[in-house]
C-alpha positions as a printed Julia matrix, in Angstrom:
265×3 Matrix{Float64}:
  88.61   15.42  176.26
  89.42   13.49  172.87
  90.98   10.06  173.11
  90.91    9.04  169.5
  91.31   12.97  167.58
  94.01   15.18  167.73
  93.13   18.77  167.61
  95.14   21.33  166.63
  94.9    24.82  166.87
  95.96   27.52  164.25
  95.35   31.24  163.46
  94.88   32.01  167.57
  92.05   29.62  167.45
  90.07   31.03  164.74
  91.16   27.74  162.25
  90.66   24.11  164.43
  91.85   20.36  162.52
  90.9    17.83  164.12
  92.96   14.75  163.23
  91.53   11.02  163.22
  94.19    9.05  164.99
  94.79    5.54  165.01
  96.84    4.8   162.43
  96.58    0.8   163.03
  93.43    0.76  161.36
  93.98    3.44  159.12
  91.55    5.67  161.23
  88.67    3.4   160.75
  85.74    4.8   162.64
  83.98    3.1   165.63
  81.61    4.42  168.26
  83.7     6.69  170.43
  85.27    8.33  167.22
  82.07    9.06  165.58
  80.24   10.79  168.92
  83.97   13.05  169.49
  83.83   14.25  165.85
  80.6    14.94  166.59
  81.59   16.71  169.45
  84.25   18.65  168.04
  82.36   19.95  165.28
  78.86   21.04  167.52
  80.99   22.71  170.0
  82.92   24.3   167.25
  80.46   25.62  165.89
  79.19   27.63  169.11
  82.67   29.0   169.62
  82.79   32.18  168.77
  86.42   32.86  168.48
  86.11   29.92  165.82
  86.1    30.35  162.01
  86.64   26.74  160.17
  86.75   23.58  160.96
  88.46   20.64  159.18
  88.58   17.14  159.76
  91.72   15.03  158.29
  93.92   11.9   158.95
  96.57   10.51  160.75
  99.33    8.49  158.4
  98.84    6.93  155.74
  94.97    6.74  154.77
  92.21    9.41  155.36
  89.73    6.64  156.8
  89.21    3.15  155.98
  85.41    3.47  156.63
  83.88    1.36  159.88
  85.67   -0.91  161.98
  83.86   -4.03  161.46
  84.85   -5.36  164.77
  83.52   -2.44  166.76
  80.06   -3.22  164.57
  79.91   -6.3   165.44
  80.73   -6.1   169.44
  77.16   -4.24  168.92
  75.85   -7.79  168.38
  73.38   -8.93  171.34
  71.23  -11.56  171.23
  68.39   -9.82  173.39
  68.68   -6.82  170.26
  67.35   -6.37  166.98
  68.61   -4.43  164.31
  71.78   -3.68  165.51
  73.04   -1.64  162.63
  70.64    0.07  162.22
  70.84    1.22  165.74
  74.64    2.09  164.94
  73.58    4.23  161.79
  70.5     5.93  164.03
  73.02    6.61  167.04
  76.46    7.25  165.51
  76.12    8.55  162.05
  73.49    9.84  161.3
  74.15   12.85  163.85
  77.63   13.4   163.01
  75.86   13.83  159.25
  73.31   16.28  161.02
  76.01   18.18  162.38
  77.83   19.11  159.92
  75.26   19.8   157.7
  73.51   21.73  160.23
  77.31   23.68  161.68
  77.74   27.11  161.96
  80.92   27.54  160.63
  82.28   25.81  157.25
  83.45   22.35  157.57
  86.32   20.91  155.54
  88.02   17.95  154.88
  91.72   16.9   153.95
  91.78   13.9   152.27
  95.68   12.39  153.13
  94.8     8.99  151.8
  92.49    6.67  150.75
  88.61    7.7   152.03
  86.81    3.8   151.92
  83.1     3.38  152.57
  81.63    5.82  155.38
  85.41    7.09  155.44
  84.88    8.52  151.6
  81.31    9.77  153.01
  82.83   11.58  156.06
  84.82   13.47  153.57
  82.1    14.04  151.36
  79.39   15.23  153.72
  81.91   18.38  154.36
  81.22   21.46  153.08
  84.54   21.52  150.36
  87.03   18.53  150.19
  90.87   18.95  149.37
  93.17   16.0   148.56
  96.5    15.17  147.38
  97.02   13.39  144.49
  97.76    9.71  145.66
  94.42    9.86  147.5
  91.12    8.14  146.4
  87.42    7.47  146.65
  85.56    4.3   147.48
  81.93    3.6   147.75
  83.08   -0.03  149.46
  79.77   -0.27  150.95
  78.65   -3.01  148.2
  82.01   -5.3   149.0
  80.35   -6.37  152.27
  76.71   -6.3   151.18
  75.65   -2.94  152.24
  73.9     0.04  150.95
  75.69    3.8   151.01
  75.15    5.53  154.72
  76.56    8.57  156.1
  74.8    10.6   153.92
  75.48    8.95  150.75
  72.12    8.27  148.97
  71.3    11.88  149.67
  74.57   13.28  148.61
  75.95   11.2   145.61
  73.1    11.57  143.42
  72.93   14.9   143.91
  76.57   15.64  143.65
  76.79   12.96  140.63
  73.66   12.68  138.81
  72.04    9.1   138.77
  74.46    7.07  136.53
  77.87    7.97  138.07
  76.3     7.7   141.41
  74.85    3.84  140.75
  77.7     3.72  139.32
  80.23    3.99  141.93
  77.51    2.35  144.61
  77.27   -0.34  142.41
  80.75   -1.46  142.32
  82.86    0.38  144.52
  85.0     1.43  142.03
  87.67    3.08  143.77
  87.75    6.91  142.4
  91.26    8.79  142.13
  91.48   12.51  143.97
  91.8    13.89  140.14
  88.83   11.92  139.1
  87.06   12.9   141.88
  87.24   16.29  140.7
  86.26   16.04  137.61
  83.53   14.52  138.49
  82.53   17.63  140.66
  82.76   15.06  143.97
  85.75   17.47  145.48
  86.87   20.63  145.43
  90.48   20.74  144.7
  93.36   18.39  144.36
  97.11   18.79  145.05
 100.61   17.16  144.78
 101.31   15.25  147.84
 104.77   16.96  148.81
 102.92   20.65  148.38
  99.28   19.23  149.92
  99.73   20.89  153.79
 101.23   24.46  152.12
  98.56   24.77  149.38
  95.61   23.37  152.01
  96.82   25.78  154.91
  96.61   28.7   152.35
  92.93   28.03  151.14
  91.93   27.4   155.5
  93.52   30.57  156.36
  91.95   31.97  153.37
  88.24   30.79  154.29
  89.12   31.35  158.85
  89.57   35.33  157.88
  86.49   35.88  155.79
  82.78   37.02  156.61
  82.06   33.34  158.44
  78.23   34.64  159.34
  77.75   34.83  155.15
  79.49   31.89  154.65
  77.0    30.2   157.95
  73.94   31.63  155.81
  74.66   31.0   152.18
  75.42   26.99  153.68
  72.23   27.43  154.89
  70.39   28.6   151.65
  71.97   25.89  149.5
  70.9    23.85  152.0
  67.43   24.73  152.01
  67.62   24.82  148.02
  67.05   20.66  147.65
  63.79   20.9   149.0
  62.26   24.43  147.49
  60.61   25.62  144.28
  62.73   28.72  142.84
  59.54   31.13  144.42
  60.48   29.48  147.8
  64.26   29.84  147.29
  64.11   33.29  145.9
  61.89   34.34  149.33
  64.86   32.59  151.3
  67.34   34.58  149.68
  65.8    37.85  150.59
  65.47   36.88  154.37
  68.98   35.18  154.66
  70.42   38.4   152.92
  68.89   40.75  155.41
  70.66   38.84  158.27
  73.47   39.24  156.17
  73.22   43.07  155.71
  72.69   42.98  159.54
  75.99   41.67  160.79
  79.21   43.51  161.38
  81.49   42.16  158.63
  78.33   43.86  156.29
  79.81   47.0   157.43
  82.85   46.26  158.06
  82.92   45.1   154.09
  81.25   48.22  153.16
  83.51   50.96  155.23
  86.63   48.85  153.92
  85.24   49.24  149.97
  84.72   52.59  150.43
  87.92   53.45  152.52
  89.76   51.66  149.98
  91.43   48.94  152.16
  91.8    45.57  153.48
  88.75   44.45  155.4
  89.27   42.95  158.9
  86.38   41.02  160.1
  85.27   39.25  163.02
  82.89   36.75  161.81
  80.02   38.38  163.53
């Protein structure tokens, strides 16, 4: 099904990684990569037996952003705006997805994240990365503006300066700096990154994933609302919440004094 990911499978399926692959480029994304992590995350997020998804890197680098010769095979003299097309097409519905999935999405940053590669990770809903790693808005080397989601996200994950900032030069960002920043979650030693990631995964694949689905969804909605329209969101979202089994399951564990077990549902 994939020719250019490599999925595995942990926790009987409830915890799927999906691996970019081609080390050569230093997983640099083209076409066919961008529509199968698409892929993997939509259907993903319909799977029921499914509780996280994550998205990481092959070798040596997390992504080195878009391979400029795949761009540029786009060229055709009887087309206009040809990158655009490639930003209407390719990314922005991978961004949609993911924004948009079910289930929380999470990145492992291996290695360096460069241009749309730094985006990809960004766009999840939590990053980790190991230490060595870092952060490049490389958009500006080759003339270009931030895409994959990145003049929605930075400014709002940044604030204005640090996000014209980093546009402006492409200052590349290191995994520690990047969290102080607020830009990732977490940050670990290299040699410990797969033990300490694999512990926060399983961590997030065997909670309540509908509340995790809903509150994604309220913060989501919370960019565009007054607090009146986010408090009124709250209250719905909530009652879907209270609805579901791990609600009760939660509950009848609390009061039973024991571990809950729940199902995602």
């Amino acid at each position: 099904m994939y020719t250019q990911l490599e999925i595995e499978s942990h926790l009987d399926g409830k915890l799927q990684i999906a691996y970019l692959n081609d080390e050569k480029t230093y997983n640099s994304l083209n076409k066919t990569l961008l529509s199968e992590l698409r892929t993997f995350v939509h259907d993903g997020s319909r799977d029921e037996n499914v509780r996280c998804l994550v998205i990481s890197g092959r070798g040596k680098a997390f992504c080195s952003g878009q391979n400029l010769k795949d761009a540029m095979s786009f060229n055709d003299p009887d087309e206009d705006r040809v990158i655009q097309r490639i930003v209407i097409d390719y990314y922005n519905p991978l961004v949609k997805e993911i924004a948009n999935a079910r289930k929380p999405v999470i990145s492992l940053v291996n290695g360096p994240a460069v241009g749309a590669g730094a985006m990809l990770a960004l766009i999840c809903d939590f990053t980790l990365a190991t230490e060595s790693s870092y952060f490049s808005q490389a958009f500006v080397n080759i003339g270009l503006i931030p895409d994959t989601g990145g003049t929605y996200w930075l400014p709002k994950l940044l604030g204005r300066q640090q996000a014209n900032y980093l546009a402006f030069t492409g200052k590349k960002l290191s995994a520690k700096e990047a969290k102080d920043l607020g830009l990732i979650a977490d940050v670990f030693e290299d040699e410990n990154f797969m033990v300490n990631s694999m512990g926060v995964l399983e961590q997030i694949s065997n909670l309540p994933t509908k509340a995790i689905s809903l509150t994604k969804k309220a913060f989501n909605e919370s960019y565009d609302n007054t607090l009146s329209q986010q408090l009124d969101v709250e209250g719905i979202l909530q009652q879907t919440a209270a609805e579901s089994e791990d609600f009760m399951e939660g509950v009848s564990a609390f009061l039973e004094k024991r571990k809950p077990e729940y199902k995602g549902k």
